[in-house]
PDB file of N, CA, C, O and CB in Angstrom:
ATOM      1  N   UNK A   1     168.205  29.241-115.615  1.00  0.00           N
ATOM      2  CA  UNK A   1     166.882  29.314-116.184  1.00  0.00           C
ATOM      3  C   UNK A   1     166.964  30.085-117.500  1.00  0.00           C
ATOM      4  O   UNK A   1     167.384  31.242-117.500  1.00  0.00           O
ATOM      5  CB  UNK A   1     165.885  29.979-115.198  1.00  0.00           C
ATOM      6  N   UNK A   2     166.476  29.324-118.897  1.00  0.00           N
ATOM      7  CA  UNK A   2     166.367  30.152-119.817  1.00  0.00           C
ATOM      8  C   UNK A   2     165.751  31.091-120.200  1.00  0.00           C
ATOM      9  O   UNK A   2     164.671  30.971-119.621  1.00  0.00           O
ATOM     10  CB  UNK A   2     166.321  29.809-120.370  1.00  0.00           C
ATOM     11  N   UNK A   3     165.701  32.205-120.965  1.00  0.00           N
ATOM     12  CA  UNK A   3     164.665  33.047-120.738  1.00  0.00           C
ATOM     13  C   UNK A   3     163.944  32.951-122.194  1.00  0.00           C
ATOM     14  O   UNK A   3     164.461  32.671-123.275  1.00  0.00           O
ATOM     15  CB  UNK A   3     165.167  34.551-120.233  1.00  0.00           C
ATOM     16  N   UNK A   4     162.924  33.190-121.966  1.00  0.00           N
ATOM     17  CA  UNK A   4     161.634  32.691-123.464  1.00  0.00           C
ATOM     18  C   UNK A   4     162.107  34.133-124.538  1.00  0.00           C
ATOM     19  O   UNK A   4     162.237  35.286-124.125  1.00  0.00           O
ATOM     20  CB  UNK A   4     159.074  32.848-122.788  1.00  0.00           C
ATOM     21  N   UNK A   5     162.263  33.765-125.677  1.00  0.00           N
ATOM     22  CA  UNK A   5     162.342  34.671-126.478  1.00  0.00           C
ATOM     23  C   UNK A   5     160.534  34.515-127.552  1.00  0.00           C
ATOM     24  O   UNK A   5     159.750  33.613-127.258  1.00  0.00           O
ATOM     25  CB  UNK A   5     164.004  34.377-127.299  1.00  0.00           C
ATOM     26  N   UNK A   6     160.364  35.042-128.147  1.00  0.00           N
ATOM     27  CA  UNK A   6     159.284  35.302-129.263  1.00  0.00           C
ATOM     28  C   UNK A   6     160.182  34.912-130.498  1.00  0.00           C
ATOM     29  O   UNK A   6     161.331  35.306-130.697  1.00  0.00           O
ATOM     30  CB  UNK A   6     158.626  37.021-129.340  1.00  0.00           C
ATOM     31  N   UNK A   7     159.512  34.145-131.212  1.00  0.00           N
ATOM     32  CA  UNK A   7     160.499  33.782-132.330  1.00  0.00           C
ATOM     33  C   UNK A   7     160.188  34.741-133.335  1.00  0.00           C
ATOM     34  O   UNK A   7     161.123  35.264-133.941  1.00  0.00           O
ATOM     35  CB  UNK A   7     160.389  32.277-132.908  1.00  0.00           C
ATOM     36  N   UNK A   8     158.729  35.123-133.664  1.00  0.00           N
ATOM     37  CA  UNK A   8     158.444  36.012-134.963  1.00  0.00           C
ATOM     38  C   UNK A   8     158.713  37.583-134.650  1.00  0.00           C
ATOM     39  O   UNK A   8     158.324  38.436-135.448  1.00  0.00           O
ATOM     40  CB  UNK A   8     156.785  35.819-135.470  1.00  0.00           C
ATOM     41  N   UNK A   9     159.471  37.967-133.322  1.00  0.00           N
ATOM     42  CA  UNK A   9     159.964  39.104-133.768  1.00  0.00           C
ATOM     43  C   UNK A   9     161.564  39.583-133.382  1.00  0.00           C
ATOM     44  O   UNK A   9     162.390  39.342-132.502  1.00  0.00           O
ATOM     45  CB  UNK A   9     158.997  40.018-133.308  1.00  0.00           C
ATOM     46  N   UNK A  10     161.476  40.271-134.401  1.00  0.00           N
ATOM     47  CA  UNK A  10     163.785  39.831-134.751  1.00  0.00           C
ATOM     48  C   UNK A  10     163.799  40.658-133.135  1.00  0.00           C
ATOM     49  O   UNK A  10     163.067  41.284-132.368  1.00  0.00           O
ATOM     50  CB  UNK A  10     165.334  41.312-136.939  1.00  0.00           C
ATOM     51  N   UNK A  11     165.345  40.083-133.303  1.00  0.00           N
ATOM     52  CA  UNK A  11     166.430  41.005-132.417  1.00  0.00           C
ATOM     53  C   UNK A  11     166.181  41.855-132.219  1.00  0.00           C
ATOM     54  O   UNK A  11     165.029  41.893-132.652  1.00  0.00           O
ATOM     55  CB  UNK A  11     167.515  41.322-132.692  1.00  0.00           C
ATOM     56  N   UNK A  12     166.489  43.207-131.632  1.00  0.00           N
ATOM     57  CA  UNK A  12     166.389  44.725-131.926  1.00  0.00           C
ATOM     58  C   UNK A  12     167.765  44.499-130.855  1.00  0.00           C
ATOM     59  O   UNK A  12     168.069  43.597-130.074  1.00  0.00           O
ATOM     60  CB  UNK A  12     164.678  45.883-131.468  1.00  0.00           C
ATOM     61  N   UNK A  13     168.441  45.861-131.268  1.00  0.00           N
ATOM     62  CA  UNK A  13     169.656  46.252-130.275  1.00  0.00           C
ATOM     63  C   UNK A  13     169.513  47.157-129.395  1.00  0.00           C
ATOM     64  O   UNK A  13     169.180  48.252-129.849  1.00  0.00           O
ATOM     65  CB  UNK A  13     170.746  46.691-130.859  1.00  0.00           C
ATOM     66  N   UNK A  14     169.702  47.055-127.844  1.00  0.00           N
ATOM     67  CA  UNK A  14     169.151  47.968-127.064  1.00  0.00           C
ATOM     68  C   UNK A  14     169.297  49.254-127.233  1.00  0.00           C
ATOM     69  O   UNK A  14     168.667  49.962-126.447  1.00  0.00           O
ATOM     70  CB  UNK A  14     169.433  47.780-126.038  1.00  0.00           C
ATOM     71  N   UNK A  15     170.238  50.005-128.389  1.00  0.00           N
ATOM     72  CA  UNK A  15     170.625  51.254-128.305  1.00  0.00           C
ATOM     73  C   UNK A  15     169.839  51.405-129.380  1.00  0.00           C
ATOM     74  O   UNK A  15     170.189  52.494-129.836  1.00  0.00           O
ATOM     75  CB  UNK A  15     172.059  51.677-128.281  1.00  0.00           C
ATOM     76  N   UNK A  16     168.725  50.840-130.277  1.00  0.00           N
ATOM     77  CA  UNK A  16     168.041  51.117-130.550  1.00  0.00           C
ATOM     78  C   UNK A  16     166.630  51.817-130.043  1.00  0.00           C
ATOM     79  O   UNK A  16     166.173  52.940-130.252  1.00  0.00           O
ATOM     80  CB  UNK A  16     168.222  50.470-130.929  1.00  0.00           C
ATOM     81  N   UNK A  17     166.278  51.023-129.512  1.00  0.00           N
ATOM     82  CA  UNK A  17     164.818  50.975-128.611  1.00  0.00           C
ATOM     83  C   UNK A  17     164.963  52.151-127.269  1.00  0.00           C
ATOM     84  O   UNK A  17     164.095  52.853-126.752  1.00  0.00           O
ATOM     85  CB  UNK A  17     164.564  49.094-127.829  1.00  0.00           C
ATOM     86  N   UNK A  18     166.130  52.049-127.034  1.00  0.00           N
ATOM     87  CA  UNK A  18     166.520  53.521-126.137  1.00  0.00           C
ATOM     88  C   UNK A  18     166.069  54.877-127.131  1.00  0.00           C
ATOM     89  O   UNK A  18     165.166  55.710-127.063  1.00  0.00           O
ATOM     90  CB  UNK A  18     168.546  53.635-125.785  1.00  0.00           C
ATOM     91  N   UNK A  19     167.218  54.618-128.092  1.00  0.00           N
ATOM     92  CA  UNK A  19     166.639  56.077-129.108  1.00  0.00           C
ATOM     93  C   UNK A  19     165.522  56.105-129.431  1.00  0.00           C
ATOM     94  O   UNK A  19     165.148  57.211-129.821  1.00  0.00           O
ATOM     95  CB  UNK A  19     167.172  56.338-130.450  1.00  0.00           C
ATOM     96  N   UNK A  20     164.354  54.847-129.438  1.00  0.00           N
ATOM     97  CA  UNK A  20     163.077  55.203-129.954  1.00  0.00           C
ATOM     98  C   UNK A  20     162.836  56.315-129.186  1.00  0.00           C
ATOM     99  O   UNK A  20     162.926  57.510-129.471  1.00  0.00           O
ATOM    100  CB  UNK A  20     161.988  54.159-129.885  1.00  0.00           C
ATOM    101  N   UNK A  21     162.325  55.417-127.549  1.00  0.00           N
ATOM    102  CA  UNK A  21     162.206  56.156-126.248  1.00  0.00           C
ATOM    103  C   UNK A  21     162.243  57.597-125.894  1.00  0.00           C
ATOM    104  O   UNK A  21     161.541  58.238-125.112  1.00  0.00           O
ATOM    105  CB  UNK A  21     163.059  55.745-125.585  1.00  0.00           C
ATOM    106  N   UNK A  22     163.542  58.064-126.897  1.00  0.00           N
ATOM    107  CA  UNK A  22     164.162  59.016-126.858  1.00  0.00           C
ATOM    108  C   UNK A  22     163.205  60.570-127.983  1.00  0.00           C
ATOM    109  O   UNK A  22     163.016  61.783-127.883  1.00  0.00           O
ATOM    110  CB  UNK A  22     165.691  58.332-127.321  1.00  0.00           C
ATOM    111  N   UNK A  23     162.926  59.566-128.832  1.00  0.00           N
ATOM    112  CA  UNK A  23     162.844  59.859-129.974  1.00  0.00           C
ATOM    113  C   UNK A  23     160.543  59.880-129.749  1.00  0.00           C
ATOM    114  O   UNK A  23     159.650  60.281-130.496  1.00  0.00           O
ATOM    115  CB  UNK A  23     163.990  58.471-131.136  1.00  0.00           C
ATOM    116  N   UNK A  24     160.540  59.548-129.044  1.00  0.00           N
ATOM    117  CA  UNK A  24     159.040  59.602-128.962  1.00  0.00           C
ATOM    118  C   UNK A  24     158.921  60.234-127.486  1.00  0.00           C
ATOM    119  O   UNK A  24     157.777  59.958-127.125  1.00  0.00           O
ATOM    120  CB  UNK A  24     158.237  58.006-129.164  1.00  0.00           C
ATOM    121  N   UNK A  25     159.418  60.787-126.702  1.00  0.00           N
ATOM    122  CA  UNK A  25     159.754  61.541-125.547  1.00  0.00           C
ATOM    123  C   UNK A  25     159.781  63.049-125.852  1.00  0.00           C
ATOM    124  O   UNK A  25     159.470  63.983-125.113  1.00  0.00           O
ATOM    125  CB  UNK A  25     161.079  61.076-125.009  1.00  0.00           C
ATOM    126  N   UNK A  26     160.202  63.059-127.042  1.00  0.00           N
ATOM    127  CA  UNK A  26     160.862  64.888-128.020  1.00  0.00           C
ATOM    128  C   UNK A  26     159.518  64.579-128.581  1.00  0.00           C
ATOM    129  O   UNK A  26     158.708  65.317-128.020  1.00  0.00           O
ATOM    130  CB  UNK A  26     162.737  65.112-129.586  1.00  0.00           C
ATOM    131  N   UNK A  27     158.983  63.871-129.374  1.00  0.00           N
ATOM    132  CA  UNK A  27     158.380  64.249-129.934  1.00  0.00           C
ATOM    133  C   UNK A  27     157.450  64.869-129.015  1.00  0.00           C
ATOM    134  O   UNK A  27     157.249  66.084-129.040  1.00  0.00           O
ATOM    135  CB  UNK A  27     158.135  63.501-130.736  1.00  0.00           C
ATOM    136  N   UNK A  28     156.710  63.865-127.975  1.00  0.00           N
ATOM    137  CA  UNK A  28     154.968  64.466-127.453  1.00  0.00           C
ATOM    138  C   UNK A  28     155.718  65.671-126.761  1.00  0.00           C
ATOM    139  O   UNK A  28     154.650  66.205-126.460  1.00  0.00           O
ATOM    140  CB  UNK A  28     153.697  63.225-126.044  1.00  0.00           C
ATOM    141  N   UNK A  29     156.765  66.651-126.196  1.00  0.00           N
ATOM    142  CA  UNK A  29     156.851  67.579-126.047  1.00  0.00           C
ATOM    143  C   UNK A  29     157.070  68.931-127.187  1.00  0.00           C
ATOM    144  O   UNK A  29     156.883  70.140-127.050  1.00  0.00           O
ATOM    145  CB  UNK A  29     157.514  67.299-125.295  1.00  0.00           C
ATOM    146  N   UNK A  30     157.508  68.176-128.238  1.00  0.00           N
ATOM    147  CA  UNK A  30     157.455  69.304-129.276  1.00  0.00           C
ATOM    148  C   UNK A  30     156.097  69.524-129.449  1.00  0.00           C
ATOM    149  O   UNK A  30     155.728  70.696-129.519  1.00  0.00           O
ATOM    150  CB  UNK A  30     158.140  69.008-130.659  1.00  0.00           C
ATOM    151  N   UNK A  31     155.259  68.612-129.534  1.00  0.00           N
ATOM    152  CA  UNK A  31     153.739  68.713-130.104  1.00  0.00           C
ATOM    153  C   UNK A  31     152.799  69.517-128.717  1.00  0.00           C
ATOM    154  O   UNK A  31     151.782  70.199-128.844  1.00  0.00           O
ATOM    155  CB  UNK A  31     153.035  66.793-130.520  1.00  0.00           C
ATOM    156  N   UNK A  32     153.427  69.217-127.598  1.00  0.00           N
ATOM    157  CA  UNK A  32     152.698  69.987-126.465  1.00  0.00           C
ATOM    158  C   UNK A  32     153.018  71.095-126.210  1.00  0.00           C
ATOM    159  O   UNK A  32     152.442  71.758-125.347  1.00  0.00           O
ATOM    160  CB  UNK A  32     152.726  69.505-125.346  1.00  0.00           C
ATOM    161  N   UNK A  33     154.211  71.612-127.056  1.00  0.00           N
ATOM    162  CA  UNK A  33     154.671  72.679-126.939  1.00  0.00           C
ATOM    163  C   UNK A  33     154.272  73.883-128.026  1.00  0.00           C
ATOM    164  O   UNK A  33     153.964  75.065-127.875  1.00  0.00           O
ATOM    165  CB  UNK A  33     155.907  72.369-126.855  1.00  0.00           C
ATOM    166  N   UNK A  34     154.420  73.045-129.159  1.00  0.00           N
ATOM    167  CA  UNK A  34     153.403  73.485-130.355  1.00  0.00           C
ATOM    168  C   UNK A  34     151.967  74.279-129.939  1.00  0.00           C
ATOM    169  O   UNK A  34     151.509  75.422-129.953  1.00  0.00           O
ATOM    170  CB  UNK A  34     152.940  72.057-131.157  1.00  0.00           C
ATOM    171  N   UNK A  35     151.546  72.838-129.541  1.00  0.00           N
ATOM    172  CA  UNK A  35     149.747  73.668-128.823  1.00  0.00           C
ATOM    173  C   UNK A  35     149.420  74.211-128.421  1.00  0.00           C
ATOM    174  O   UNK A  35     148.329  74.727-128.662  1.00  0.00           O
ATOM    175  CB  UNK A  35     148.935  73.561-128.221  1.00  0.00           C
ATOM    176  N   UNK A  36     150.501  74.578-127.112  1.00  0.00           N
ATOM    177  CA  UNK A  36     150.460  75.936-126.386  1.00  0.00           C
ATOM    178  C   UNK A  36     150.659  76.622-126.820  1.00  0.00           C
ATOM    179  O   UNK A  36     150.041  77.645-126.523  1.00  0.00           O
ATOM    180  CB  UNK A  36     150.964  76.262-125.565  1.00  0.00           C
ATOM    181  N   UNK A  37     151.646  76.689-127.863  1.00  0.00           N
ATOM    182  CA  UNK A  37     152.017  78.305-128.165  1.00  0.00           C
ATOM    183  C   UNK A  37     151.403  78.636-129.416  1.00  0.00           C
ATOM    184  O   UNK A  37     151.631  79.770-129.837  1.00  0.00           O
ATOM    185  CB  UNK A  37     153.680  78.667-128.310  1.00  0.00           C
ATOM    186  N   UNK A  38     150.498  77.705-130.261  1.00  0.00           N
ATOM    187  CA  UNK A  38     149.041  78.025-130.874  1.00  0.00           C
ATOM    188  C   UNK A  38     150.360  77.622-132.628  1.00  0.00           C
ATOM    189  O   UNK A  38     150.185  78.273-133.658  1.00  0.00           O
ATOM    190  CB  UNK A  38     147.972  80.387-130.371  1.00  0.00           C
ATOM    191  N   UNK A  39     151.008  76.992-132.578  1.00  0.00           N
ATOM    192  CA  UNK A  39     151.722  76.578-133.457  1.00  0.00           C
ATOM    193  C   UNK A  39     150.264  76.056-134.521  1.00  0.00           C
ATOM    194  O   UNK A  39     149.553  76.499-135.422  1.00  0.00           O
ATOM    195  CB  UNK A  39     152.927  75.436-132.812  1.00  0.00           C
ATOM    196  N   UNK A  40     150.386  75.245-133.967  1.00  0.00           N
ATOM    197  CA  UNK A  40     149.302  74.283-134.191  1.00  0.00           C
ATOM    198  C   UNK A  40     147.955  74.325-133.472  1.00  0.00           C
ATOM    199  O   UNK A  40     147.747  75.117-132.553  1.00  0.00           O
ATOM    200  CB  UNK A  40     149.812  73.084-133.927  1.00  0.00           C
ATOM    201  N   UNK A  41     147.103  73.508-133.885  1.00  0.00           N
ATOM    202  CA  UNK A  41     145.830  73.314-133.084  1.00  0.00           C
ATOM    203  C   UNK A  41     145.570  72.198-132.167  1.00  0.00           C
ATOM    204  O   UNK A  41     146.700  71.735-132.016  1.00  0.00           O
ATOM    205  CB  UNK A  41     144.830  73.249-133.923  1.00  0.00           C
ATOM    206  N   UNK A  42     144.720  71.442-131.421  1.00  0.00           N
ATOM    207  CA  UNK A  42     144.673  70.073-131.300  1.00  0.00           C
ATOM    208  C   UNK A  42     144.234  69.813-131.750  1.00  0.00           C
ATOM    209  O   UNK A  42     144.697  68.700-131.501  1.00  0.00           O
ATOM    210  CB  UNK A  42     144.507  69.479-130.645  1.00  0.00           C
ATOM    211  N   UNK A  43     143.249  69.536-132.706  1.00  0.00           N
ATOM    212  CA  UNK A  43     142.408  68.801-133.516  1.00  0.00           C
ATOM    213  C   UNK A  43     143.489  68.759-134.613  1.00  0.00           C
ATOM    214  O   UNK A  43     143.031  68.074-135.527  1.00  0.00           O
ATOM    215  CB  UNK A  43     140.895  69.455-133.867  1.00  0.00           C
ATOM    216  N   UNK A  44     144.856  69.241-134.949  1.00  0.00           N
ATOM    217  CA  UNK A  44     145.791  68.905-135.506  1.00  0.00           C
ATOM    218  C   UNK A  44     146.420  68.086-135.236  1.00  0.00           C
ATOM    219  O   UNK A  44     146.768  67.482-136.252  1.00  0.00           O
ATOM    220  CB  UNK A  44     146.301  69.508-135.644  1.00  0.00           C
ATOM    221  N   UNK A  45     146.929  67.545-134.086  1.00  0.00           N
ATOM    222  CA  UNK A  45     147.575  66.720-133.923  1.00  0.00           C
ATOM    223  C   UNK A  45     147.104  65.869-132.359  1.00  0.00           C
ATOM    224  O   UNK A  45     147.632  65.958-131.251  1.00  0.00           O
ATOM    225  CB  UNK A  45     148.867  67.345-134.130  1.00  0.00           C
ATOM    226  N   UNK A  46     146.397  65.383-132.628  1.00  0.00           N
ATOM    227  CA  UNK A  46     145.245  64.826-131.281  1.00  0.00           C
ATOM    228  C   UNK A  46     145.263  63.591-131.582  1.00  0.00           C
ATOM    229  O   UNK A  46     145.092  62.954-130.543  1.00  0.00           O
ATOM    230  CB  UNK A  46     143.513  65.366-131.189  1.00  0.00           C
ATOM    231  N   UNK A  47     145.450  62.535-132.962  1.00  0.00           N
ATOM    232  CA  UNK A  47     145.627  61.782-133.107  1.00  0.00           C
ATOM    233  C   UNK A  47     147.311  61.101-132.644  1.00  0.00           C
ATOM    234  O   UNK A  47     147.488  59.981-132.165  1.00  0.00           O
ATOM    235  CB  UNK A  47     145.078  61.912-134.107  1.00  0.00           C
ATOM    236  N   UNK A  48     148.240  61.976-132.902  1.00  0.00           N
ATOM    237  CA  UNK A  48     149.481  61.586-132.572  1.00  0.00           C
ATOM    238  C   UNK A  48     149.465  61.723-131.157  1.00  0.00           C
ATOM    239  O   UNK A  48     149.439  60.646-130.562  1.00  0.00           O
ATOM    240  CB  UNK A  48     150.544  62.316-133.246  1.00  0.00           C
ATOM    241  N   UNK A  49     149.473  62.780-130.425  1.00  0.00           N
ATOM    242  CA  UNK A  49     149.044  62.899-129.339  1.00  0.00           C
ATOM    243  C   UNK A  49     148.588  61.518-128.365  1.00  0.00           C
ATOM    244  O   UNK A  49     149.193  61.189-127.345  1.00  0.00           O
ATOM    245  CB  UNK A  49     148.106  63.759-129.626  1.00  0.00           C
ATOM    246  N   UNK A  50     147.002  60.574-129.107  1.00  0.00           N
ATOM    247  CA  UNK A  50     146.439  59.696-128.960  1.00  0.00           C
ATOM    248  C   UNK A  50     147.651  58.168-128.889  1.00  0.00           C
ATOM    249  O   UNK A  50     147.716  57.322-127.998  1.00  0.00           O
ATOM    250  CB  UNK A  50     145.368  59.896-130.037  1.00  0.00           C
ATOM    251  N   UNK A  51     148.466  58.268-130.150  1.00  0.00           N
ATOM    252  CA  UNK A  51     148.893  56.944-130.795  1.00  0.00           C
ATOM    253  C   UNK A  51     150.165  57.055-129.985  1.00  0.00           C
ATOM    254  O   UNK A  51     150.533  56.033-129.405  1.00  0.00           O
ATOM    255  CB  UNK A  51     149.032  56.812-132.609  1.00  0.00           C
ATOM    256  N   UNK A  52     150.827  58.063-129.874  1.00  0.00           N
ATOM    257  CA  UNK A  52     152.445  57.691-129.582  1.00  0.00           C
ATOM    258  C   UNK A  52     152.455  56.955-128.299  1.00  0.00           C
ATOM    259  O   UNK A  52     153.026  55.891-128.062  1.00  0.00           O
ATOM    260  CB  UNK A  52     153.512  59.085-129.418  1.00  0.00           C
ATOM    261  N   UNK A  53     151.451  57.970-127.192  1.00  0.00           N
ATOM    262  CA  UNK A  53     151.704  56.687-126.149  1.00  0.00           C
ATOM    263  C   UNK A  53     151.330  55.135-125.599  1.00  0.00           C
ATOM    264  O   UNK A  53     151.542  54.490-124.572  1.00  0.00           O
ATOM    265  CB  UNK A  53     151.518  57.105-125.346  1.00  0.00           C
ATOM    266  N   UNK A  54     150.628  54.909-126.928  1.00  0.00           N
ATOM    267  CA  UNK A  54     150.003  53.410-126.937  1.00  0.00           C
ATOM    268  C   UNK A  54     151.331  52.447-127.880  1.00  0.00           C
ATOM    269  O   UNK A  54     151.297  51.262-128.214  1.00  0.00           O
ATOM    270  CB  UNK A  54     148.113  53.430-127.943  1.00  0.00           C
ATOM    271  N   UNK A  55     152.300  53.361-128.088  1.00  0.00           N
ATOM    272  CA  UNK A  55     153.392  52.646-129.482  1.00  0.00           C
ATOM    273  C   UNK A  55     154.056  52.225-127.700  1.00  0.00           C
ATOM    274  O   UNK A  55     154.520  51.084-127.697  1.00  0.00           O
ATOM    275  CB  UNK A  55     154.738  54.140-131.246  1.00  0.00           C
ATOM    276  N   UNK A  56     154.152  52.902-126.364  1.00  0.00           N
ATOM    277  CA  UNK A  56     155.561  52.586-125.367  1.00  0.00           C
ATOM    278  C   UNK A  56     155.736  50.955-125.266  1.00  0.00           C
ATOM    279  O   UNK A  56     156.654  50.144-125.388  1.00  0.00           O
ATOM    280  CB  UNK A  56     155.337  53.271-123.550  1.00  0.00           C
ATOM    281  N   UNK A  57     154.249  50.940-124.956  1.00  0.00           N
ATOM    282  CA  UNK A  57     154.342  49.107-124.759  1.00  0.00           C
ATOM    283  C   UNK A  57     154.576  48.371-125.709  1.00  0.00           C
ATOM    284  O   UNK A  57     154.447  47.163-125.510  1.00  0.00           O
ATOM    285  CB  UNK A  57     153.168  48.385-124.344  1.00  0.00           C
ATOM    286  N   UNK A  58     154.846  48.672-126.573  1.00  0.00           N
ATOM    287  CA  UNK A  58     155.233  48.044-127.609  1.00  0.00           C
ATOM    288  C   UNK A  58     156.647  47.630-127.935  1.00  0.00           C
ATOM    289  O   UNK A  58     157.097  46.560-128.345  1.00  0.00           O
ATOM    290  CB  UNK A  58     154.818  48.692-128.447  1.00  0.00           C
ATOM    291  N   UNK A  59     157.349  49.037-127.568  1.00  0.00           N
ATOM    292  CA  UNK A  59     158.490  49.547-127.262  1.00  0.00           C
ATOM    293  C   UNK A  59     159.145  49.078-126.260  1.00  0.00           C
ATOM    294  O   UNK A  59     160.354  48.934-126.442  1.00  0.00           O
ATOM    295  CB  UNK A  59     158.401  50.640-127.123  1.00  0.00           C
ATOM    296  N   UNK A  60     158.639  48.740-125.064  1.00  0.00           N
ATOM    297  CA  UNK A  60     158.776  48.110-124.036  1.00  0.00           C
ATOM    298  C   UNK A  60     158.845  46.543-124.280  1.00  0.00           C
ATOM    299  O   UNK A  60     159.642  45.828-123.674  1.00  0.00           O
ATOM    300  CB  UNK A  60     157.789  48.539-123.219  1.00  0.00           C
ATOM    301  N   UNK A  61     157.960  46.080-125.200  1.00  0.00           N
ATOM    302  CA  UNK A  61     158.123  44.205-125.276  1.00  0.00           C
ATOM    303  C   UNK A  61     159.314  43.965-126.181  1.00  0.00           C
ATOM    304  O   UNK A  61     160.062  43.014-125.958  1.00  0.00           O
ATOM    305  CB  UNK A  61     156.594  43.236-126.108  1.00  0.00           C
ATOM    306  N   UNK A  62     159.599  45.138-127.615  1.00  0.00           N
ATOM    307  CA  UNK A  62     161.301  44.819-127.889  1.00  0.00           C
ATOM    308  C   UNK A  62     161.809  45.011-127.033  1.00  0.00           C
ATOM    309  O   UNK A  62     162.821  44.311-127.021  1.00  0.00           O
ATOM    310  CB  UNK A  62     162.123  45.464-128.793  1.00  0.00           C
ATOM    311  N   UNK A  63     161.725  45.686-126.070  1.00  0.00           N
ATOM    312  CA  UNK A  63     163.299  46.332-125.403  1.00  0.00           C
ATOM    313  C   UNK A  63     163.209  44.967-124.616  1.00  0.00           C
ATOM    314  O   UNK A  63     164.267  44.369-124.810  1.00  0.00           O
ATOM    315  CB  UNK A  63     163.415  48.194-124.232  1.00  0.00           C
ATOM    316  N   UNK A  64     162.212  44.104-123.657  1.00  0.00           N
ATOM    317  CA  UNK A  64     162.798  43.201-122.960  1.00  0.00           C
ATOM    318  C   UNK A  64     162.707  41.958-124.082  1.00  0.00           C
ATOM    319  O   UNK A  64     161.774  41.224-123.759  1.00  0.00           O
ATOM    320  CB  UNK A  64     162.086  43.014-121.485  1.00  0.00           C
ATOM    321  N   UNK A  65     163.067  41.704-124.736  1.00  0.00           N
ATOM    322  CA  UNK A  65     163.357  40.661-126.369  1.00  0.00           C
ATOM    323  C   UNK A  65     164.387  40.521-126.220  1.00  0.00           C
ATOM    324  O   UNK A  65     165.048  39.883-127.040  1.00  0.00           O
ATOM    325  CB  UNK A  65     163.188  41.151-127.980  1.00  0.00           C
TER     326      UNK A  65
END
């Protein structure tokens, strides 16, 4: 059985999309870590906070591509 690819979006290499993973995992803990310790505010960073975890599924449809 073949498996359906998406034509309009390229390749990605899995050791890519791992390091995103990786790479957006550090981040929402640097930023939660930030907040607590009054680094920052939330109304500073409440938007990233908001966006990074709506980017996984995204992240998730390259990784199975």
């Amino acid at each position: 059985m073949s498996r359906a690819a998406v034509s309009w979006i390229p390749s990605i290499k899995k050791r890519t999309v791992i390091l995103s993973f990786l790479a957006v995992g550090w981040t929402i803990i640097a930023l939660i870590a930030s907040t607590a310790y009054d680094m920052v505010s939330y109304e500073n960073v409440k938007y990233l906070l908001w966006i990074i975890p709506l980017m996984l599924p995204i992240l998730i449809f390259l990784f199975s591509n």
